[in-house]
N, CA, C and O atoms as a GROMACS GRO file, in nm:
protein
  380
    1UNK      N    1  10.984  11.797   8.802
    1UNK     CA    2  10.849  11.778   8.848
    1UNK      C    3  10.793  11.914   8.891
    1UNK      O    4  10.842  11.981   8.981
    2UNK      N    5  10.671  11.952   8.809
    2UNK     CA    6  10.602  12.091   8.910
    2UNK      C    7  10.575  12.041   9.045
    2UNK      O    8  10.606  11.939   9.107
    3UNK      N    9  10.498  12.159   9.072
    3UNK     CA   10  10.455  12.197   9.223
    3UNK      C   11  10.337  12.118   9.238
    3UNK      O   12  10.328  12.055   9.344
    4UNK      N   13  10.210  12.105   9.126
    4UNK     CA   14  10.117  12.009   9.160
    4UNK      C   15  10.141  11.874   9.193
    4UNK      O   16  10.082  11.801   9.272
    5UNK      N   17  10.262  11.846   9.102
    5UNK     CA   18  10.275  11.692   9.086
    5UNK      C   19  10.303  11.665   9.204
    5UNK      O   20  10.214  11.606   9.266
    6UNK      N   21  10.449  11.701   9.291
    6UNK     CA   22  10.479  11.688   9.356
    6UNK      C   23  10.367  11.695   9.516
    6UNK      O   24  10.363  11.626   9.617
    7UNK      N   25  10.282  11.830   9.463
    7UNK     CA   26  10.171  11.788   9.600
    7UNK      C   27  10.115  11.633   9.577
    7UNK      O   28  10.147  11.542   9.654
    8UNK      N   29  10.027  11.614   9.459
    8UNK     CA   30   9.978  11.462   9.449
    8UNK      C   31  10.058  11.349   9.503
    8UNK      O   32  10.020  11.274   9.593
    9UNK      N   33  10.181  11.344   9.433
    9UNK     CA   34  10.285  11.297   9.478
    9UNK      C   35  10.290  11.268   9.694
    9UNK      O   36  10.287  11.177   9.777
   10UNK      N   37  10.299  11.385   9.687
   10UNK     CA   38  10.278  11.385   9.867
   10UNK      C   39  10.192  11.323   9.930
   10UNK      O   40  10.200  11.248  10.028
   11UNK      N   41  10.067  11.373   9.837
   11UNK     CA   42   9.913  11.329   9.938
   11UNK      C   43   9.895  11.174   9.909
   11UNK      O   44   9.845  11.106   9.999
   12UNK      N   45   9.929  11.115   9.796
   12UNK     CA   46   9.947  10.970   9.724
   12UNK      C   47  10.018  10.891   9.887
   12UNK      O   48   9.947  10.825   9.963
   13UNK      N   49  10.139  10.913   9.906
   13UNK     CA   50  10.257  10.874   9.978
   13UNK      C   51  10.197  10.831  10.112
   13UNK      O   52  10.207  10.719  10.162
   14UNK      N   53  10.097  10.997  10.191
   14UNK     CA   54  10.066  10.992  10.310
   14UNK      C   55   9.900  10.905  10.290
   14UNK      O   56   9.862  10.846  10.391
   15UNK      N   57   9.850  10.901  10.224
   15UNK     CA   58   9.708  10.784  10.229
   15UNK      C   59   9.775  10.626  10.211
   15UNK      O   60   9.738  10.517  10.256
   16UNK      N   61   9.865  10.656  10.142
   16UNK     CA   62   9.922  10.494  10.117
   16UNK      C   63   9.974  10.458  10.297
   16UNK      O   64   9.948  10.351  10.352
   17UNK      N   65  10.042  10.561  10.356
   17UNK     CA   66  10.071  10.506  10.459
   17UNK      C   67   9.992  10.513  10.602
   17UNK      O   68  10.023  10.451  10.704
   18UNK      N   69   9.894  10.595  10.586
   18UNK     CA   70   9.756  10.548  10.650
   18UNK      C   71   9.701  10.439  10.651
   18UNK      O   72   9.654  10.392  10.755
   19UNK      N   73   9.696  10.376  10.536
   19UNK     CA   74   9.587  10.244  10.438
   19UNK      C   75   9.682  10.135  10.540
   19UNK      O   76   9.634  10.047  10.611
   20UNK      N   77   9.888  10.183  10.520
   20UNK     CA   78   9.901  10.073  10.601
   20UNK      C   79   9.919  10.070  10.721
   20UNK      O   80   9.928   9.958  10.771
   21UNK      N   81   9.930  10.176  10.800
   21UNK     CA   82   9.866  10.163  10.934
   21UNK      C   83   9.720  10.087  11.005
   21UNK      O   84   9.688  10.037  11.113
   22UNK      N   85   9.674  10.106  10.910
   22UNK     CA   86   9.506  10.064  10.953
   22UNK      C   87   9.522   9.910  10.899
   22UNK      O   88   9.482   9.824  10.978
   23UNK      N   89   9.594   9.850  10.734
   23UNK     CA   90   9.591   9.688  10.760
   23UNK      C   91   9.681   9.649  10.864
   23UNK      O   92   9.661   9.563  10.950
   24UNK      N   93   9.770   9.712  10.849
   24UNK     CA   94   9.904   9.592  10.966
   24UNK      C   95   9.847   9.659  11.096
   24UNK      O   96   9.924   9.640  11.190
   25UNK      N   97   9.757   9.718  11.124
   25UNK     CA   98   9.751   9.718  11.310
   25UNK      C   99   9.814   9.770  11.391
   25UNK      O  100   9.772   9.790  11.505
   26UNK      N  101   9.953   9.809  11.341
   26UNK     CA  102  10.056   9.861  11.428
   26UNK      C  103  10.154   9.739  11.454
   26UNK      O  104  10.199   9.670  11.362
   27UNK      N  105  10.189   9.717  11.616
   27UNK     CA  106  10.295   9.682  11.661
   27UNK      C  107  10.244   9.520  11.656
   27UNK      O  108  10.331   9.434  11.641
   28UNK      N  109  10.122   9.484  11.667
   28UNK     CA  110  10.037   9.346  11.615
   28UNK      C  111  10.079   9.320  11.511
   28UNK      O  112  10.114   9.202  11.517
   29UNK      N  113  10.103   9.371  11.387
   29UNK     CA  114  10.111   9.298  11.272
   29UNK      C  115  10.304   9.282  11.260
   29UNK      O  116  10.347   9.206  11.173
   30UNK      N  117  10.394   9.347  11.340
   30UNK     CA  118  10.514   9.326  11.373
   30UNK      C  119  10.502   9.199  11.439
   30UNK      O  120  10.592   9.121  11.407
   31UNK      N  121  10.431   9.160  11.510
   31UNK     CA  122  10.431   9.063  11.618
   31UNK      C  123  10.399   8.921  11.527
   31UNK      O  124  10.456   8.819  11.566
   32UNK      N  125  10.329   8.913  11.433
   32UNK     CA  126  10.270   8.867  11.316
   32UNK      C  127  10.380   8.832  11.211
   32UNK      O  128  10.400   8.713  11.188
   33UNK      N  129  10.434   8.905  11.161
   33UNK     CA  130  10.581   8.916  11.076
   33UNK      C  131  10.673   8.809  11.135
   33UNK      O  132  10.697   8.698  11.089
   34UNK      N  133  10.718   8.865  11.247
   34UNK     CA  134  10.874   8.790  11.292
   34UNK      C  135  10.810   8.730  11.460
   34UNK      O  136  10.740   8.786  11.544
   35UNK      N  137  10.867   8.600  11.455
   35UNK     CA  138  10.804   8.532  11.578
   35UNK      C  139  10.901   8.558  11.704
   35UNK      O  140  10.877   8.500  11.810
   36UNK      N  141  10.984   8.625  11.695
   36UNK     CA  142  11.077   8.654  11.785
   36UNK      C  143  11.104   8.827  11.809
   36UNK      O  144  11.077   8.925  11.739
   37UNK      N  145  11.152   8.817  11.902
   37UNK     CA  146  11.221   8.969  11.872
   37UNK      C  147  11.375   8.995  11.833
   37UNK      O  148  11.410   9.080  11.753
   38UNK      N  149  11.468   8.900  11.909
   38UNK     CA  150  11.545   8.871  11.865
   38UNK      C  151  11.578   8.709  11.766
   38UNK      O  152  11.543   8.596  11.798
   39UNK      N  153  11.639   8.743  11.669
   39UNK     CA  154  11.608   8.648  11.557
   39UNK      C  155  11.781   8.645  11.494
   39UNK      O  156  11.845   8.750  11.495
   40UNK      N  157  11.835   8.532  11.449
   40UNK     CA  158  11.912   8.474  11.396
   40UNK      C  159  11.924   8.525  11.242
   40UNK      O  160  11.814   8.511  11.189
   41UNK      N  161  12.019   8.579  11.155
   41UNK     CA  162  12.041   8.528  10.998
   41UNK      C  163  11.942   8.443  10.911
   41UNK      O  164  11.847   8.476  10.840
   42UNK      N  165  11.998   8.322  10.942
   42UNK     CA  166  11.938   8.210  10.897
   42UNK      C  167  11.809   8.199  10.940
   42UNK      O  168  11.741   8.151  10.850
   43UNK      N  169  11.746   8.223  11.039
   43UNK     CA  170  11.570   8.242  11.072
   43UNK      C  171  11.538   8.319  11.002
   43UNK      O  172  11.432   8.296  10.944
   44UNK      N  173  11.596   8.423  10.974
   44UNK     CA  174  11.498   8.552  10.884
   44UNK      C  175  11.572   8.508  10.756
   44UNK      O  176  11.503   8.584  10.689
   45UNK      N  177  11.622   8.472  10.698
   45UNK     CA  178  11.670   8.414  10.560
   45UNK      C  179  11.505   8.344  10.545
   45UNK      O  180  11.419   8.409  10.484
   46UNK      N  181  11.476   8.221  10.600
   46UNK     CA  182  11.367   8.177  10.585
   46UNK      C  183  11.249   8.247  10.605
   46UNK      O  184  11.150   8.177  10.582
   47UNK      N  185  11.222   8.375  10.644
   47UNK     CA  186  11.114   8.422  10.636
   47UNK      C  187  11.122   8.539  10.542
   47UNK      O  188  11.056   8.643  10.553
   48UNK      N  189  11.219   8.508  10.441
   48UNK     CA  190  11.236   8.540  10.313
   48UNK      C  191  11.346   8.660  10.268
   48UNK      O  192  11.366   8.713  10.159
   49UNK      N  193  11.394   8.676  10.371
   49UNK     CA  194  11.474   8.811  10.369
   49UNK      C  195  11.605   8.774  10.307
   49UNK      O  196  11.667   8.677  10.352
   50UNK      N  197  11.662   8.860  10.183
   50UNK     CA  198  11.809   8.788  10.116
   50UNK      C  199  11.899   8.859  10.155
   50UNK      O  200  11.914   8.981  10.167
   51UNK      N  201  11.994   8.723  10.186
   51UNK     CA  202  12.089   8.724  10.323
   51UNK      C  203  12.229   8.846  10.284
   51UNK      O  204  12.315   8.889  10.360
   52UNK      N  205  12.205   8.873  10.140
   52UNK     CA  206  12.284   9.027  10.118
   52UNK      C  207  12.256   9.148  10.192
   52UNK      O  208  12.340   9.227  10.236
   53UNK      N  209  12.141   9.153  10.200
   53UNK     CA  210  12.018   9.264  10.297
   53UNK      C  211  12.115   9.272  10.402
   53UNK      O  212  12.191   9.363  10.435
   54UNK      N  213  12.096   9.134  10.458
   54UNK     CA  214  12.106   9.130  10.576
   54UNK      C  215  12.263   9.154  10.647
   54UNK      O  216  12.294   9.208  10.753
   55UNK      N  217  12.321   9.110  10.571
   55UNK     CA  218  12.482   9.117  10.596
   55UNK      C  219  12.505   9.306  10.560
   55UNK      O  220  12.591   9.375  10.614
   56UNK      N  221  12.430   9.342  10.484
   56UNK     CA  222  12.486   9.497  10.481
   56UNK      C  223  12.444   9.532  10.593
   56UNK      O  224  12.528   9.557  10.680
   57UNK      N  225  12.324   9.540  10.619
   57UNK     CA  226  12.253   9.557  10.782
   57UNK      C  227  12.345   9.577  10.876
   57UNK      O  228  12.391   9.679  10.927
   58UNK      N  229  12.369   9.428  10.894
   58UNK     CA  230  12.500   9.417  10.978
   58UNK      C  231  12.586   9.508  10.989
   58UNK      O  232  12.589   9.578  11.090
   59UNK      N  233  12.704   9.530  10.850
   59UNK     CA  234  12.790   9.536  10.883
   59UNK      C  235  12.772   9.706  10.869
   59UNK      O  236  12.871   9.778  10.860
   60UNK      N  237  12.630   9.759  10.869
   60UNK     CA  238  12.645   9.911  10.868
   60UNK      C  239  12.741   9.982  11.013
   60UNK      O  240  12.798  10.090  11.031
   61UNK      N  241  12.716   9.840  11.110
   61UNK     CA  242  12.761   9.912  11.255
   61UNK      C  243  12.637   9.939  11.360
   61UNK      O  244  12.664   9.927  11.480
   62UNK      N  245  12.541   9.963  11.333
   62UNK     CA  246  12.440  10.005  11.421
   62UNK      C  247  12.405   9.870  11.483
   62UNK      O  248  12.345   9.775  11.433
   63UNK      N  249  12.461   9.886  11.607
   63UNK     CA  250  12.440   9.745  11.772
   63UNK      C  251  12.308   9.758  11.771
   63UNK      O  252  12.272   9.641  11.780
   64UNK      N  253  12.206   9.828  11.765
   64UNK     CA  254  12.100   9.822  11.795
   64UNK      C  255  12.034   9.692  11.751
   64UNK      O  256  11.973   9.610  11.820
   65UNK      N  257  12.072   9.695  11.549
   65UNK     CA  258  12.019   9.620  11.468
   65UNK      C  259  12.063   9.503  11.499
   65UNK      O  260  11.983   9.415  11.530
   66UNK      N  261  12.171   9.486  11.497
   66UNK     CA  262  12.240   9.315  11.462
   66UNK      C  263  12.358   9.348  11.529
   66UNK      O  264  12.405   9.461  11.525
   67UNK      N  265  12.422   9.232  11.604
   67UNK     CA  266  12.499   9.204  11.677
   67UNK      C  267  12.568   9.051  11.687
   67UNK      O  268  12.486   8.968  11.724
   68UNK      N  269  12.697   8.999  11.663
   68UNK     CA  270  12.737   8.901  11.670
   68UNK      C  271  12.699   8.807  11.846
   68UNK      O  272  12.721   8.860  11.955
   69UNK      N  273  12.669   8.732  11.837
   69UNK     CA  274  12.630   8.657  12.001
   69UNK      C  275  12.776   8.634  12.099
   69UNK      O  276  12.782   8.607  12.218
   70UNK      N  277  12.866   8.652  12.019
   70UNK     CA  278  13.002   8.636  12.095
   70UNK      C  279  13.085   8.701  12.032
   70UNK      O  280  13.056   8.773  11.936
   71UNK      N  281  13.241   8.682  12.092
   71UNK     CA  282  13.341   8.717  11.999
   71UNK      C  283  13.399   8.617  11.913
   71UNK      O  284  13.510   8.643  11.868
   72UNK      N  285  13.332   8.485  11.875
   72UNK     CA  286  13.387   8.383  11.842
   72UNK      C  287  13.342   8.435  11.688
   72UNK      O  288  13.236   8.495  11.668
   73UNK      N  289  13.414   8.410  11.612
   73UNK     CA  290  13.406   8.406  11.472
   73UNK      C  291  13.298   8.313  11.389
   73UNK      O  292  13.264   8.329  11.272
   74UNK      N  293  13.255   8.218  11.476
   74UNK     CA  294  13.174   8.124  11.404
   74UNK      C  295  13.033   8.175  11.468
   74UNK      O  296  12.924   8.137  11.424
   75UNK      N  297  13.047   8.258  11.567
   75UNK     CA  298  12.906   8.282  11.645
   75UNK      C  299  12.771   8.335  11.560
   75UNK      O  300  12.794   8.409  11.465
   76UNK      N  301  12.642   8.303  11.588
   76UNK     CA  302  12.563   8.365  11.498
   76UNK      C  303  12.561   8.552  11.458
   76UNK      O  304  12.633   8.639  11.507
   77UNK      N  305  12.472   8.564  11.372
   77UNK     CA  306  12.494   8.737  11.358
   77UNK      C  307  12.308   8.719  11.442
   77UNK      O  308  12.212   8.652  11.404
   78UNK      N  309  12.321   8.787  11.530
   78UNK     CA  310  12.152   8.814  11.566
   78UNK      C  311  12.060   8.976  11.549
   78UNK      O  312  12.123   9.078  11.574
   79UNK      N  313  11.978   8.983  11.525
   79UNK     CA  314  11.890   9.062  11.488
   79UNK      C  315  11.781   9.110  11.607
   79UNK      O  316  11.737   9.048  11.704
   80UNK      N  317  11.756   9.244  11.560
   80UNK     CA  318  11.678   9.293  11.687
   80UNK      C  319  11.558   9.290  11.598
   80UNK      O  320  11.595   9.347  11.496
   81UNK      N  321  11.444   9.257  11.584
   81UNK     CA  322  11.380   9.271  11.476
   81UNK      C  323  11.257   9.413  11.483
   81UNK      O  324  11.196   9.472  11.394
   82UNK      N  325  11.257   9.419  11.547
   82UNK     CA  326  11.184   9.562  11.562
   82UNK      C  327  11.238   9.683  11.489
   82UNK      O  328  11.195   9.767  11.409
   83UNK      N  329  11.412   9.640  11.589
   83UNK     CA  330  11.517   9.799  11.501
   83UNK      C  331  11.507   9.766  11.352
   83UNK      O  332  11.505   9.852  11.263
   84UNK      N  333  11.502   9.620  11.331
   84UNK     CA  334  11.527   9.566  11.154
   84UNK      C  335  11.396   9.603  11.060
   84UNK      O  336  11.400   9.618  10.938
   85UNK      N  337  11.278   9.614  11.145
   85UNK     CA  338  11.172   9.680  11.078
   85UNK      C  339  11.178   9.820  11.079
   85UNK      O  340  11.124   9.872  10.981
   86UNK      N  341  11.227   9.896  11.159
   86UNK     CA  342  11.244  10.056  11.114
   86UNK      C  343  11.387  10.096  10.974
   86UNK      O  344  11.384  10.176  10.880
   87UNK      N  345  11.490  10.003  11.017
   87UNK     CA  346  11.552   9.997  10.898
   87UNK      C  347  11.525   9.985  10.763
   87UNK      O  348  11.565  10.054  10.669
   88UNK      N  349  11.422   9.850  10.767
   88UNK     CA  350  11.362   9.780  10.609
   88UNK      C  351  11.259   9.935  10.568
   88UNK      O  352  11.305   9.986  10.466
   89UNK      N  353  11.159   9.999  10.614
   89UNK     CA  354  11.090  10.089  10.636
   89UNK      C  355  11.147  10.235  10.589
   89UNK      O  356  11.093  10.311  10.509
   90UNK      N  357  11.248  10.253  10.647
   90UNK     CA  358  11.326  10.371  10.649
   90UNK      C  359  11.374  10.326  10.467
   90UNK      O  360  11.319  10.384  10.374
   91UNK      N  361  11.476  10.224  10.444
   91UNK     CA  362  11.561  10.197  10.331
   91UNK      C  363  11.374  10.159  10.210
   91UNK      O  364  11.384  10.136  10.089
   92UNK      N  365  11.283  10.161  10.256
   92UNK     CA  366  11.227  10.172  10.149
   92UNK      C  367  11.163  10.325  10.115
   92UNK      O  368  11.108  10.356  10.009
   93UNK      N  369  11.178  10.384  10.193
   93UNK     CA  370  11.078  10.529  10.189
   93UNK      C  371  11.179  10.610  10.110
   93UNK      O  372  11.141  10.692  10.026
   94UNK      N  373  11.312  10.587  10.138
   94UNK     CA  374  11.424  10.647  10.089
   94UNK      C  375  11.453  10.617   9.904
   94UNK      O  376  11.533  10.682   9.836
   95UNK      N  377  11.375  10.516   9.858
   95UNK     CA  378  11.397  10.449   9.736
   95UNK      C  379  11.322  10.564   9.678
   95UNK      O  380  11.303  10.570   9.557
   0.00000   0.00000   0.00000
């Protein structure tokens, strides 16, 4: 890629993520997304998220994101969903 492309390229990237600052509102349209802050597997499975996502998530290690509710083996996996939106965010900018 030249040097122009790559500027377009840039300036493309940073208006696209202006455009979505200004529809989603900020921390309102998070609030909008996920009805919880902390959220269950199976809750965010249904608000469409595939539960492969989610189990890598998991098992990256980062407590912040997801955390088992006990030490019991059957216990749910729970979600911080805020940290899970800087993750989803981050793993798409990176694509």
């Amino acid at each position: 890629m030249d040097a122009e492309t790559k500027e377009l390229l840039k300036t493309l990237i940073d208006k696209v993520d202006r455009l979505e600052k200004l529809i989603s509102g900020g921390d309102a349209a998070l609030n909008n997304k996920y009805p919880r802050q902390v959220m269950r597997l199976k809750e965010l499975e249904k608000l469409g998220f595939e539960r492969a996502w989610l189990l890598r998530v998991y098992r990256i290690g980062n407590r912040k994101v997801a955390w088992k509710a006990s030490n019991a083996s059957n216990s749910p996996i729970l979600y911080d969903t805020y940290e899970l939106e800087k993750v989803r965010k981050a793993q798409c900018v990176g694509r």
